[in-house]
N, C-alpha and C positions, 0 to 999 in steps of 0.2 A: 641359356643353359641347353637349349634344347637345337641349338647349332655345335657347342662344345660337342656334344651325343651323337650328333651328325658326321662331327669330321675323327673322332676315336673311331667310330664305325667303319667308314671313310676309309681311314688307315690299316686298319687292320684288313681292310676286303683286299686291297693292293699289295697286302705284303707280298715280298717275295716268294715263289714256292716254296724254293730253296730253306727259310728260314723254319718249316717244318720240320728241318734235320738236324737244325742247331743244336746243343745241349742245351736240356732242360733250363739251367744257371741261365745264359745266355739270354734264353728266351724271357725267362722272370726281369732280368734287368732291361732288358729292352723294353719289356712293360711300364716297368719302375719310371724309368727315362719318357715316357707315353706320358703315364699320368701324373709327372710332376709336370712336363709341361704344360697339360690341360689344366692343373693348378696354378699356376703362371698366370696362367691367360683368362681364367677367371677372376685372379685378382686386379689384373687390367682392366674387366670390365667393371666390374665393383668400383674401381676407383671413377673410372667414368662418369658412373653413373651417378656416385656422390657428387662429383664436380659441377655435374649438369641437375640433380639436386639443388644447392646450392646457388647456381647461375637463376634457376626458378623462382626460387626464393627471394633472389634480389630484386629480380622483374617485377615481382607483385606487388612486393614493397613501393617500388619506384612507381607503380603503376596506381596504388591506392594511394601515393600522396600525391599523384598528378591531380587522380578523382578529386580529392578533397578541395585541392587547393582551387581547384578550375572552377569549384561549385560556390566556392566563399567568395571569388569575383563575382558568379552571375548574382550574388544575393547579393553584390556590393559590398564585401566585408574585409576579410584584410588584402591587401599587397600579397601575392608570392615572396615568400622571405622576407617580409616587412612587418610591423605591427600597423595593431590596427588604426583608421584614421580615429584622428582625436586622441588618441592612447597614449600616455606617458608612459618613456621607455622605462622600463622595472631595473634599476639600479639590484647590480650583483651585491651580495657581501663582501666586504674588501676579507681578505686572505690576513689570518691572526700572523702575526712578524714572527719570524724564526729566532727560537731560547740562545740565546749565548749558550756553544757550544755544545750544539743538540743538530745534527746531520737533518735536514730534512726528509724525510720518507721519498721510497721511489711512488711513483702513480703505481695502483693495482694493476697487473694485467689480468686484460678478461680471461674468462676459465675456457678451454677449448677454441683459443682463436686461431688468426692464420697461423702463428707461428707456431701451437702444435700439432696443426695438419703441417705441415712443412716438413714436421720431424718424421713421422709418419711415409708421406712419398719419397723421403730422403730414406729413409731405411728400406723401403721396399724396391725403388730403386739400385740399391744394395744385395740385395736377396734377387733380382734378376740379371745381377752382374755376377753372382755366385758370390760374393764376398759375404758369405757367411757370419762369419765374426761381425763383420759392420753393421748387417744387417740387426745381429741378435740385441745391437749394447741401444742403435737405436728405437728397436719395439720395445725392450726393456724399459727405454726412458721413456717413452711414448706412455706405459701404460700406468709406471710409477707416478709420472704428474699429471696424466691424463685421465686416475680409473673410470672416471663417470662420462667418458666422451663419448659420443656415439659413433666412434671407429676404432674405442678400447674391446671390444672383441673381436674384431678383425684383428687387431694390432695384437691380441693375446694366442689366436692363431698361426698368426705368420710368425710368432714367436718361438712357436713350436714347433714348427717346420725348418727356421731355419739349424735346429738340432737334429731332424729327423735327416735332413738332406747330409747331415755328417756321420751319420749311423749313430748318432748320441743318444740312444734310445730313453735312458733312462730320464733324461732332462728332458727330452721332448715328452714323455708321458706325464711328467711334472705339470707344465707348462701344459698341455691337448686336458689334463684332471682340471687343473686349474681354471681355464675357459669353460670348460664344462660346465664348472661348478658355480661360477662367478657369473659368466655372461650366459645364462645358458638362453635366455631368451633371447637373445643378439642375433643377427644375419649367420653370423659364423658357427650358432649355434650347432646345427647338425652336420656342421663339417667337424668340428673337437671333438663330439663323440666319435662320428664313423673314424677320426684320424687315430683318437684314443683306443679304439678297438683295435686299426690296421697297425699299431704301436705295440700293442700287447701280445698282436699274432706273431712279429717280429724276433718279441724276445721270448718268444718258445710258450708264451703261457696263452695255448688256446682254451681253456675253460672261459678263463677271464674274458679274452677279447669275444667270443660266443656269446657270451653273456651280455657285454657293452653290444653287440647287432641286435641283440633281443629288445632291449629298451629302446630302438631307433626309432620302429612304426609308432610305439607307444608313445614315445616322445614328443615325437616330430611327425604326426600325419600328417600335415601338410609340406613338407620335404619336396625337393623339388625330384622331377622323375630321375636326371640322372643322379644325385646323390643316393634315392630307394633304388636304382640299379650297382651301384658302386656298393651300397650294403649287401643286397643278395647275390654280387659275386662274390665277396666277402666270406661269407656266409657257407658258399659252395666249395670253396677252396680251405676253410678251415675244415670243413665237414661238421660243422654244426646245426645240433638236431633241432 
């Protein structure tokens, strides 16, 4: 976060002179275009960072049944992948025979597995090709079968955004209330508000989004610095007291 902070910074010290002469409009979209990217590329890292999550997870795993197993050798006990000596092998239950005319059941799929992270990178990779539309129908699906995963608020954010990136304001305010309200403890959590504020400034109603910045510190004191900077620009630019 605090390299994203680095290179907006970065940016802006370099701009061109010239772009002090721009119109106003101008200027705001240039910004617009700034910090979707810096939104971009935060959710790159996020994703990383789950992956490498994940990767650790496995390691440990693999690592405690090395421990275990390596230990039941020295005390002489079972075989790696073997049972144990002298041990008869435990006979499975044979499988009850399928009813005349009764389809057998598919296996359960696990809740949150590879295949709905899958759906997940595949939509956000969508949302960084601009394909908007792509993007929305797979975080959509993402969160309708996914709500309890622990990347359904991220996935209810990027949800939102890919409305906000079409000016659809009002479905992106849907969708930034919704996360809100839903994940609010989530990673994504005080980005749905500050986005639900910068949502509300949009469509003219500054009491509201003023209001949504006031709950931010309270909310989220531990927020990361650039998000509590991204609020009180916010903040200055609505002119709220």
């Amino acid at each position: 976060m605090r390299l994203l902070a680095s290179l907006f910074a970065f940016l802006i010290a370099v701009a061109p002179a010239h772009a002090q002469r721009l119109d106003p409009v101008q200027v705001e979209d240039r910004f617009q275009q700034l910090q979707q990217a810096i939104t971009l590329l935060t959710g790159q890292i996020e994703q990383l960072q789950f992956r490498n999550q994940q990767l650790q997870q496995r390691l440990d795993k693999m690592q405690t049944d090395y421990e275990f197993r390596l230990e039941q050798l020295e005390k002489g006990g079972a075989r790696p992948g073997g049972p144990a000596p002298g041990a008869a092998p435990t006979a499975r239950p044979a499988a009850p025979p399928p009813q005349p005319g009764v389809a057998a059941a598919p296996p359960a799929a696990a809740p949150g597995g590879a295949a709905a992270e899958q759906v997940y990178h595949d939509a956000f990779k969508l949302l960084q090709d601009g394909d908007y539309a792509g993007a929305e129908r797979g975080f959509r699906t993402f969160v309708q079968r996914n709500p309890q995963h622990v990347l359904a608020g991220n996935a209810q954010y990027w949800l939102g955004e890919t409305f906000y990136a079409r000016r659809d304001f009002q479905n992106a305010l849907n969708a930034f209330a919704e996360g809100y309200k839903t994940y609010r403890a989530s990673p994504k959590g005080p980005d749905n508000l500050l986005k639900l504020g910068i949502t509300l400034s949009a469509m003219g109603r500054k009491q509201d989004s003023c209001a949504m910045f006031a709950r931010f510190n309270q909310d989220y004191p531990r927020a990361t610095d650039l998000q509590k900077r991204r609020v009180d620009q916010e903040r200055q630019k609505n002119q709220c007291g």
